[in-house]
C-alpha positions as CSV (number, residue, x, y, z in Angstrom):
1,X,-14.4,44.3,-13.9
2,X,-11.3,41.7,-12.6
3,X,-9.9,39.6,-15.5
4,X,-11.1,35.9,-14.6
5,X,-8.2,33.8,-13.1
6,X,-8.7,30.8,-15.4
7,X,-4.8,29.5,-16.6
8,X,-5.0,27.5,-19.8
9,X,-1.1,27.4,-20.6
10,X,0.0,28.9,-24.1
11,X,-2.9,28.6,-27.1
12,X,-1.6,29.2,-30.7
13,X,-3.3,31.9,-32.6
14,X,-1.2,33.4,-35.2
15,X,1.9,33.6,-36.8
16,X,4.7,36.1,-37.3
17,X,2.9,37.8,-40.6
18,X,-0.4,36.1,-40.7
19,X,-2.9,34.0,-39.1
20,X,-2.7,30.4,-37.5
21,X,-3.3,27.9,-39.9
22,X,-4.2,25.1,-37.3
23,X,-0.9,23.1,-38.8
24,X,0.2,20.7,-36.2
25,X,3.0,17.7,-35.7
26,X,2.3,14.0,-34.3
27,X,4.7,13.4,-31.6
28,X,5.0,11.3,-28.8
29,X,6.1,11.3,-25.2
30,X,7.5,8.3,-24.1
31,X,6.7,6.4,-21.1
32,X,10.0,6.5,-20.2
33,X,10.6,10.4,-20.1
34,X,11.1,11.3,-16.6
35,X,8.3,13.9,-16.1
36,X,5.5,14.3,-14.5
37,X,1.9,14.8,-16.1
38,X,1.6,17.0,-19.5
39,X,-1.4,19.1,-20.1
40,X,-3.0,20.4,-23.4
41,X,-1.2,24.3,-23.5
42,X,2.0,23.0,-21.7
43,X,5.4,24.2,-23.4
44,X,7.8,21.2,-24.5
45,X,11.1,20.3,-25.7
46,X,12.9,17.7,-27.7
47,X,13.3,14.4,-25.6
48,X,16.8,13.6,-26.9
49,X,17.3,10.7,-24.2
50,X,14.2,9.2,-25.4
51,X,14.2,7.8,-28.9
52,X,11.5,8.5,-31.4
53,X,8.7,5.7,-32.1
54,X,7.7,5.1,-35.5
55,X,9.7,8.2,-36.6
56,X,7.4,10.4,-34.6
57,X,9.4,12.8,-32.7
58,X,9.9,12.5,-29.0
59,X,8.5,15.3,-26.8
60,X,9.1,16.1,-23.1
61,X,7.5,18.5,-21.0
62,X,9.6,21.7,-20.9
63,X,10.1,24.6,-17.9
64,X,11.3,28.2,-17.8
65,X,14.7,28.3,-19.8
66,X,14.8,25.4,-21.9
67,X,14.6,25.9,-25.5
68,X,10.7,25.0,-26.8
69,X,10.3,23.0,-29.4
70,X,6.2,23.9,-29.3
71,X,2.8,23.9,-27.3
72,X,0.7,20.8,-26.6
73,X,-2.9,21.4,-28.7
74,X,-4.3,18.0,-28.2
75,X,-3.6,14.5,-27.1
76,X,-5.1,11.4,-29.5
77,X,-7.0,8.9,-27.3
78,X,-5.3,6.5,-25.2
79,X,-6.5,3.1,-25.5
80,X,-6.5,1.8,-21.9
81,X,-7.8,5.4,-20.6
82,X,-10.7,6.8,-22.8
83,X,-11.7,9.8,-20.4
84,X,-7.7,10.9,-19.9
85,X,-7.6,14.4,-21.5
86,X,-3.9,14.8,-20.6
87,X,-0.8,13.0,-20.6
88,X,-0.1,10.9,-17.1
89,X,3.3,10.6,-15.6
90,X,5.0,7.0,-16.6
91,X,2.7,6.7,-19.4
92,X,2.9,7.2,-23.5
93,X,0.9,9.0,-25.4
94,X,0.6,11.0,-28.6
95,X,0.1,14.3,-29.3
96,X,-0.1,17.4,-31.5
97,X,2.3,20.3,-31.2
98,X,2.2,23.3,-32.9
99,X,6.2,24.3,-33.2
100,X,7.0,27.4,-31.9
101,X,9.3,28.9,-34.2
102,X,7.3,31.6,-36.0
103,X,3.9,31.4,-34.0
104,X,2.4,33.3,-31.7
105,X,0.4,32.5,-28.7
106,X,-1.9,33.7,-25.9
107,X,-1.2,33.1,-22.4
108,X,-2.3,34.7,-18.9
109,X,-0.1,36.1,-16.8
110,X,0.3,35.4,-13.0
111,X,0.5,39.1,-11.9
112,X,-0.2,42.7,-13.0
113,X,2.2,43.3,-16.0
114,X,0.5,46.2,-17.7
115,X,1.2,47.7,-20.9
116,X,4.3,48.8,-20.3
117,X,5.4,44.9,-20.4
118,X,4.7,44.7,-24.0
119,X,8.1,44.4,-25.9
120,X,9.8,42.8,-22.7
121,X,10.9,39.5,-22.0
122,X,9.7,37.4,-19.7
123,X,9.7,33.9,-17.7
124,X,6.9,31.6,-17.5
125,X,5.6,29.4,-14.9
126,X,4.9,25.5,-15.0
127,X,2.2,24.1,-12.1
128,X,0.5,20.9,-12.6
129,X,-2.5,21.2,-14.8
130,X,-5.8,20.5,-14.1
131,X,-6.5,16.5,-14.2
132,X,-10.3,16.9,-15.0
133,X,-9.7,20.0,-18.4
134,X,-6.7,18.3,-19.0
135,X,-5.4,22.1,-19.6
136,X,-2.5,23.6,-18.6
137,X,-2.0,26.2,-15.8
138,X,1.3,27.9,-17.6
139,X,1.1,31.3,-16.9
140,X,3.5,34.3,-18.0
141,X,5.9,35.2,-14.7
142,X,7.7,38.2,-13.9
143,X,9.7,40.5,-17.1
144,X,12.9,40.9,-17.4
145,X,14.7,37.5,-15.7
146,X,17.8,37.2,-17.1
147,X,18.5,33.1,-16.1
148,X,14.9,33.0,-18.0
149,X,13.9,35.1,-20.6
150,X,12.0,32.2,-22.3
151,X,9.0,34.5,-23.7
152,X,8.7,38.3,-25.8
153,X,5.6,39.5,-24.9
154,X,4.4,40.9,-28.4
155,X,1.0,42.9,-27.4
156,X,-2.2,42.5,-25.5
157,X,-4.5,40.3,-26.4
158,X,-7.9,41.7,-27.9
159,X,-11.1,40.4,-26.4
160,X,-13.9,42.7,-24.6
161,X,-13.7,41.1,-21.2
162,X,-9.5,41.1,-21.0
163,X,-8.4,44.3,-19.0
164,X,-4.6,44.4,-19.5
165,X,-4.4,46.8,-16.7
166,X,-5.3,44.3,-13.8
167,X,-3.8,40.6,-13.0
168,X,-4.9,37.4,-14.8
169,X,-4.8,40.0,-18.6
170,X,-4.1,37.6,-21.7
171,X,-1.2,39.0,-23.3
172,X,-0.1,37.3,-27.0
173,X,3.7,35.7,-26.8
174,X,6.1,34.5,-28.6
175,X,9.4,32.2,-27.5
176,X,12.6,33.9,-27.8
177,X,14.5,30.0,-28.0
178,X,12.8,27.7,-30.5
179,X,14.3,24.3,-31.2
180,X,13.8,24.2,-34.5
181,X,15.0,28.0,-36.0
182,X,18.3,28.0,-38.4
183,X,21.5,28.4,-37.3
184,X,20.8,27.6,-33.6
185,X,23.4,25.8,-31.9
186,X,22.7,22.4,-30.3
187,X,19.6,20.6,-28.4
C-alpha cells in the first residue's frame, strides 16, 4: 500500500539517548523579519537582525543550509486573528520551539530514499505550508548534497502504515548544524 503524501514539516519525537520530553522555548518572530509565512513543523534560525522582545529570543524561518536553531511546535494565539494557526508574513507572533541540538525528529521525504539512505545526509525542502492546518510541508530532499547537508537521516520511522521502500516514507532526522551546540563558531 502507497505511503500517504501528507507533508507536516519536522515533528520532535526523541532525543539522542531517550525520549522527547515535550520541553519547548517561547520565542518570537518579529514583524519585521523579512519572511514569508511560518508553519507549525517549519525549521528556523536565530534572527540576529531582529532584536529580541521582552528577552524572548527572535526566530526566523530557516531553508536548506542555514544552521537551525529548532522546529516550530505551536504558535500562542494572536489577538487580532483567533483562527490563524500559523505565523503570517509582516506579522508577530509567538511561538514554541523545540531546539534542535540533541533531538530527533520525523519528517517525510519527497522521493523514494529507501533504506539504504539511513546514515546519509541529506537536504530538505521549504514550500509554503498549508494556510488552513497551519502545518508545514518541509519534506527531506535528495542525500548526499554537499552545498546542503542540513539533515542525518538516523533510521526509519516505526509505524504499521509507513513503507520505507516507496515515496512519501517517514524517516526520523536529526540536524547536522544546530545553533546552539558548544564550540560552534558564529551565527
Amino acid at each position: 500500500m502507497a505511503n500517504a503524501d501528507a507533508p507536516f514539516g519536522f515533528r520532535p519525537i526523541g532525543s539522542d539517548g531517550g525520549p522527547y520530553n515535550g520541553s519547548t522555548r517561547r520565542c518570537q518572530i518579529p514583524a519585521t523579519a523579512a519572511t514569508a509565512a511560518v508553519f507549525i513543523g517549519d525549521a528556523v534560525k536565530l534572527d540576529t537582525e531582529n532584536a529580541a522582545t521582552g528577552g524572548y529570543q527572535s526566530v526566523d524561518l530557516a531553508t536548506g543550509g542555514n544552521p537551525i536553531y529548532g522546529v516550530v511546535t505551536s504558535f500562542e494565539a494572536s489577538p487580532t486573528d483567533l483562527e490563524a494557526q500559523y505565523r503570517k508574513a509582516s506579522t508577530q507572533r509567538f511561538c514554541q520551539v523545540a531546539l534542535a541540538l540533541d533531538n530527533l525528529f520525523v519528517c517525510q521525504d519527497a522521493a523514494i530514499l529507501g533504506l539504504a539512505a539511513i546514515g546519509a545526509n541529506a537536504a530538505f525542502t521549504k514550500v509554503a505550508g498549508s494556510t488552513v492546518t497551519g502545518f508545514s510541508k518541509s519534506e527531506i530532499g535528495s542525500t548526499g548534497t554537499a552545498t546542503d547537508d542540513s539533515l542525518q537521516i538516523v533510521g526509519g520511522y516505526d509505524a504499521p502504515d509507513n513503507d520505507m521502500t516507496l515515496s512519501n516514507a517517514l524517516f526520523i532526522v536529526k540536524f547536522n548544524n544546530p545553533q546552539t551546540k558548544v564550540g560552534r563558531a558564529g551565527v
